[in-house]
C-alpha angles and dihedrals in degrees: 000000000000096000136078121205128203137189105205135210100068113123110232107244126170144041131302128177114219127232132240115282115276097206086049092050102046086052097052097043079065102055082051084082085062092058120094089195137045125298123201106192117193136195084033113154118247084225123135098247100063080039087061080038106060079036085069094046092055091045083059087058098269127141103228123178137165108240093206129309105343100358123110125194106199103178100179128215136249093257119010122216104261085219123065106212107277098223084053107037089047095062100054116056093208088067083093091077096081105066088079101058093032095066093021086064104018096033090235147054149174112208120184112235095259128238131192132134116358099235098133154300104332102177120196093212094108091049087052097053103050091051095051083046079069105048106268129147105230126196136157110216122172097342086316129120099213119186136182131180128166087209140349127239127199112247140170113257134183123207113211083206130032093243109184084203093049090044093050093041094052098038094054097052084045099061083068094041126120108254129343124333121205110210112190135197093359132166112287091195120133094244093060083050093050082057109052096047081054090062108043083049082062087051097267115137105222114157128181102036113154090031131076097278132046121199128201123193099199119238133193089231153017124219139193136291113221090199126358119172118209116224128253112273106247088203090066102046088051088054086050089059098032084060092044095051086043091057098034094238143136115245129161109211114198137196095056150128108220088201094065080051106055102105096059095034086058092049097049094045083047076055091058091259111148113229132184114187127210143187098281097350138046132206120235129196130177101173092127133064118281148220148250110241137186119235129180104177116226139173118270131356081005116097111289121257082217095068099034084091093052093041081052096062089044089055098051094081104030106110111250134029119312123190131211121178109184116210104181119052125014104219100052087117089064089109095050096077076057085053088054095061085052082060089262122156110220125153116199123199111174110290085000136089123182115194134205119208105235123191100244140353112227125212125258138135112294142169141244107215092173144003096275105035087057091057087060100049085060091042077053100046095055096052092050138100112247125356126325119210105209104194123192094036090160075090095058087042083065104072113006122061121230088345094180098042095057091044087048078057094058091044105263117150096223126134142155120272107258103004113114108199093049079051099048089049094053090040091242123150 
């Protein structure tokens, strides 16, 4: 059952609440190996990424159970394994994470290299650096990161590029550093926030997140945390109201913090999407013609490489030219050779895609080749004429929970491939 098929043309309508955020999550599952007490973690997403995840952990040595729909219990060891499984490190790019609270608290750890979508170069350098920083022993030995330290020391590091996964590593191994650590130009992302206030819920001090500069006061130990909420993925709300603009449709998403959303709130309304925000949801209406818009992806508070896919598929059909330069990761237009076979008109010169509105996307078989761009093949799908096929859906498994189920809510004709009751309840064959 690795397809979804949609029957396009419905308008979105309704109301969807949207799940915990799978790249916090996956972060903070693994400052949970820095914990000596239990830890009960809630709003956290059923997707198979935090499921390889928790496999990992109790791999480590960890008991890790689900309380209930989003809650997880981690109650750690006494001495957790230095190595997460390979076959199942090799498979989450996150697992990376890791590397950092493993040595910072054992001293040592063997971290397979990760792997995750192919959606570019993702080099580990700046990981590396800010280890070492503290006084870690580095090596890469048959497709393995292993790292040693008899103690870490708190440094001053500066990251070239303000890498989410560098600033996470490092701060982590830091909060059990000796002395103060200087973190500079870091990631200002949600996710690293929602870090940092894990761990200080742990006992950690970590001040600045969210700004330029992160700093770490060093502690002996890390405790528990009795109830930590994760906070709502921001990736998937933007999905939520990319799919609603694409259908025209009028949709209120919950379970949200408009803040993390202002990039693309900003964009859409640009588009001539209406858009009235609350206190944790917005509304969002496409009823009217829309516009062509301009869009360069940057880190944080810049637009977001993880909704650039999804803005593509909108723009496919909006009249006019529309421009997307991507400055992440380089192989983000990978799906719009997938577009094209919707009837779409997209141009791609290197980091830069020009897109021609046309007047409709029709359904064919078509191809996830990673987590968003599968996204934006559904987003896609539910705006075209006739039935789209969306092969390799394990990749949209990976970051969004019961897809297909909240989009059924909102009256999308959308089910899996072979399996009967998901068909009966979209009304598919």
């Amino acid at each position: 059952m690795d397809k979804l098929v949609i029957a396009g043309g419905a308008a979105l309508r309704g109301q969807v609440r949207i799940s915990g955020a799978k790249n916090a999550s996956l972060a903070i599952l693994c400052a949970s190996a820095m914990a000596s007490d239990r830890v009960l973690l809630e709003n956290v997403p059923r997707i198979n990424d935090v499921h390889v995840m928790t496999e990992i952990l109790r791999g480590l040595g960890a008991k890790v159970s689900w309380q209930g729909v989003d809650s997880l219990q981690i109650i750690p060891a006494g001495h957790l394994a230095d190595m997460p499984p390979y076959e199942l490190a090799k498979k989450l790019r996150a697992s990376n994470l890791l590397l950092g609270p493993l040595v910072a608290r054992f001293g040592q750890a063997e971290v397979s290299l990760p792997g995750g979508c192919n959606i570019g170069v993702r080099p580990m350098d700046l990981h590396f650096k800010g280890l070492i920083g503290l006084g870690a022993e580095l090596s890469l030995e048959r497709g393995a990161v292993k790292a040693c330290a008899r103690g870490l020391r708190g440094t001053r590091v500066y990251l070239d590029f303000p890498s989410v996964g560098a600033t996470e590593n490092i701060m982590m191994a830091a909060c059990l550093a000796e002395g103060q650590t200087v973190i500079e130009n870091v990631a200002k992302e949600p996710e690293v926030v929602d870090l940092a206030n894990f761990l200080n819920c742990l006992g950690a001090k970590v001040r600045g997140a969210g700004t330029d500069v992160i700093k770490v006061e060093g502690v002996s130990t890390l405790g528990g945390c009795l109830r930590y909420a994760v906070i709502p993925d921001r990736i998937e709300a933007g999905t939520f109201m990319v799919a609603a603009a694409a259908t025209r449709g009028r949709v209120t998403l919950e379970n949200i913090i408009p803040q993390h959303l202002e990039p693309l709130i900003a964009k859409l309304r640009e588009a001539g999407v209406d858009i009235q925000e609350e206190e944790d949801g917005v509304q969002i209406c496409a009823e009217g013609a829309l516009k062509p818009i301009d869009i360069k992806t940057m880190p944080y508070p810049g637009f977001p490489t993880d909704m650039q896919s999804q803005l593509m598929a909108l723009l496919s059909t909006v009249p006019g030219t529309s421009l997307i330069v991507e400055n992440i990761f380089e192989n983000r237009f990978r799906v719009a050779d997938e577009l094209k076979r919707m009837g779409a008109r997209i141009k791609v010169e290197g980091r830069v895609a020009v897109i021609e509105g046309v007047e409709k996307l029709h359904g064919t078989q078509v191809r996830a080749t990673d987590l968003r761009a599968g996204a934006a093949l559904v987003v896609a799908g539910l705006m075209a004429e006739g039935e789209t096929e969306i092969c390799n859906t394990s990749y949209i498994d990976r970051g969004y929970h019961h897809l297909e189920h909240k989009l059924r809510g909102l009256g999308a004709n959308i089910w899996r491939a072979g399996d009967p009751e998901t068909a009966a309840a979209a009304g598919g064959h």
